[in-house]
PLY file of the C-alpha trace (Angstrom):
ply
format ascii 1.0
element vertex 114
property float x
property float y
property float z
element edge 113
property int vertex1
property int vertex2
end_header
-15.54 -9.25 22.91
-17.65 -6.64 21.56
-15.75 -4.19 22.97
-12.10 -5.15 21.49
-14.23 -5.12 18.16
-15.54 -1.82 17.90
-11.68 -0.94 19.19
-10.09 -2.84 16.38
-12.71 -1.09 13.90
-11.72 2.62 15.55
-7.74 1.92 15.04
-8.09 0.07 11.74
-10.95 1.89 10.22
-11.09 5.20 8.86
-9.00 8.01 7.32
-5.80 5.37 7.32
-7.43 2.65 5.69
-9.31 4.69 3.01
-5.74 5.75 2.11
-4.05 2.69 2.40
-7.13 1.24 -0.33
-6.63 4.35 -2.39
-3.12 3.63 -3.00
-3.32 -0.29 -3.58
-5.72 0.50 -5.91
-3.73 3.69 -7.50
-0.66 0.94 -7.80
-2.71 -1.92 -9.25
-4.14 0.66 -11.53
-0.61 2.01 -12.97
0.87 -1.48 -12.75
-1.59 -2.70 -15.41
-1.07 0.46 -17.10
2.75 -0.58 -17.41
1.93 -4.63 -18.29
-0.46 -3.06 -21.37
1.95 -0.10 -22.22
4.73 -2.59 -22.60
2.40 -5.41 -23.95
3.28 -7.70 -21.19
-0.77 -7.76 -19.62
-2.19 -11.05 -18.39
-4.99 -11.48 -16.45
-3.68 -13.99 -14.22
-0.71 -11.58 -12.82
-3.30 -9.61 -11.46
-4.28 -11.99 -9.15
-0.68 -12.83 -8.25
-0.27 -9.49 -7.80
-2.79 -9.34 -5.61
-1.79 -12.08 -3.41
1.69 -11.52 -3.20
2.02 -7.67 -2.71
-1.34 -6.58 -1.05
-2.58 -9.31 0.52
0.83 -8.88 2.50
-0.05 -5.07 3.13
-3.73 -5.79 4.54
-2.93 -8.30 6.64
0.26 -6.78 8.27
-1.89 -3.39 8.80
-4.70 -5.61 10.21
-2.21 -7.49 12.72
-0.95 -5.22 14.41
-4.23 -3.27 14.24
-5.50 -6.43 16.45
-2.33 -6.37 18.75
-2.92 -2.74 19.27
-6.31 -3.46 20.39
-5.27 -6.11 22.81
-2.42 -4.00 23.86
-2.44 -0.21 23.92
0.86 0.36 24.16
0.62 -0.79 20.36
-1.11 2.00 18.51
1.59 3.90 17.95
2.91 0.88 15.82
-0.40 1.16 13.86
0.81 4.24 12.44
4.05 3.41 11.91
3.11 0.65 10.07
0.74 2.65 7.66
3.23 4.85 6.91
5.95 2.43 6.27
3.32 0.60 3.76
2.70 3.99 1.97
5.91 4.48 1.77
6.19 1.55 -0.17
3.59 1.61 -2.48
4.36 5.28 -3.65
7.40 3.96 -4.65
5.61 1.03 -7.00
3.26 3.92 -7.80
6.28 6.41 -8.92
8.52 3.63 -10.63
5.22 2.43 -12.54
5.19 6.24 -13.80
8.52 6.06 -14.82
8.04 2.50 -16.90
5.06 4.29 -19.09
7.53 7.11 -20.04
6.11 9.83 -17.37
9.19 12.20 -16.33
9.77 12.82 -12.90
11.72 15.63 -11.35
14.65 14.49 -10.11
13.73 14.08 -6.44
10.99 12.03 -6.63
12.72 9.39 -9.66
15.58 8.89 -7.17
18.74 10.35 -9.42
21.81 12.08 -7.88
22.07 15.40 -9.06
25.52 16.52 -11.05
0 1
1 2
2 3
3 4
4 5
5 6
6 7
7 8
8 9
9 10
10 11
11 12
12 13
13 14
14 15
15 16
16 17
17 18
18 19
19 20
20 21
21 22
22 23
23 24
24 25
25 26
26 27
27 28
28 29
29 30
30 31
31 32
32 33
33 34
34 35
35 36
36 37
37 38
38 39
39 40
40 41
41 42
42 43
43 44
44 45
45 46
46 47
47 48
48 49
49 50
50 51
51 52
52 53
53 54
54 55
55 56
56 57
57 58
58 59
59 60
60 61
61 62
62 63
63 64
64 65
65 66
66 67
67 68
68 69
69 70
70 71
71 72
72 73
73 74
74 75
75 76
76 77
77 78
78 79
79 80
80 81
81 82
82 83
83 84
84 85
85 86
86 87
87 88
88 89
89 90
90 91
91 92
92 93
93 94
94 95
95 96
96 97
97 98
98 99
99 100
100 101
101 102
102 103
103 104
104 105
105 106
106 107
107 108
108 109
109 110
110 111
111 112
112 113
């Protein structure tokens, strides 16, 4: 047992879950910028926010962090899963920029170019 936990805390742990926490924490940040900006802020959103969009986040990264552990063969999904969730929360992140008024260039706002 002790040995599929310190695996699980070497696949889960580290450079990949500091960033994944950075960026939950970089999209709750602007997304309560945008509820105050646009005078829409209550308290208890947060907490639904927090339940419905990263509690989802953790615990898929964590799951298949655990079935990597058990099985190998896994670990590449581990990664593939990070990615796919910071994929997805730079996109909250960016479209939270562009609700408070910041201009993007036009690659990273998503408009077809004329």
């Amino acid at each position: 047992m002790a040995q599929y936990l310190e695996q699980f805390i070497s696949l889960a742990n580290g450079t990949k879950l500091t960033i994944l926490v950075a960026m939950i924490f970089a999209n709750l940040i602007t997304g309560v910028a945008v509820s105050i900006y646009t005078k829409t802020f209550r308290l208890k959103e947060v907490g639904n926010f927090l339940l419905s969009r990263v509690l989802p986040y953790v615990l898929s990264y964590f799951a298949v962090a655990v079935v990597a552990v058990i099985e190998p063969a896994w670990e590449v999904a581990v990664t593939a899963v990070w990615a796919i969730i910071i994929a997805a929360l730079v996109g909250a992140i960016l479209a939270n920029l562009q609700e408070v008024g910041i201009n993007l260039p036009d690659f990273l706002a998503g408009e077809k170019e004329d």
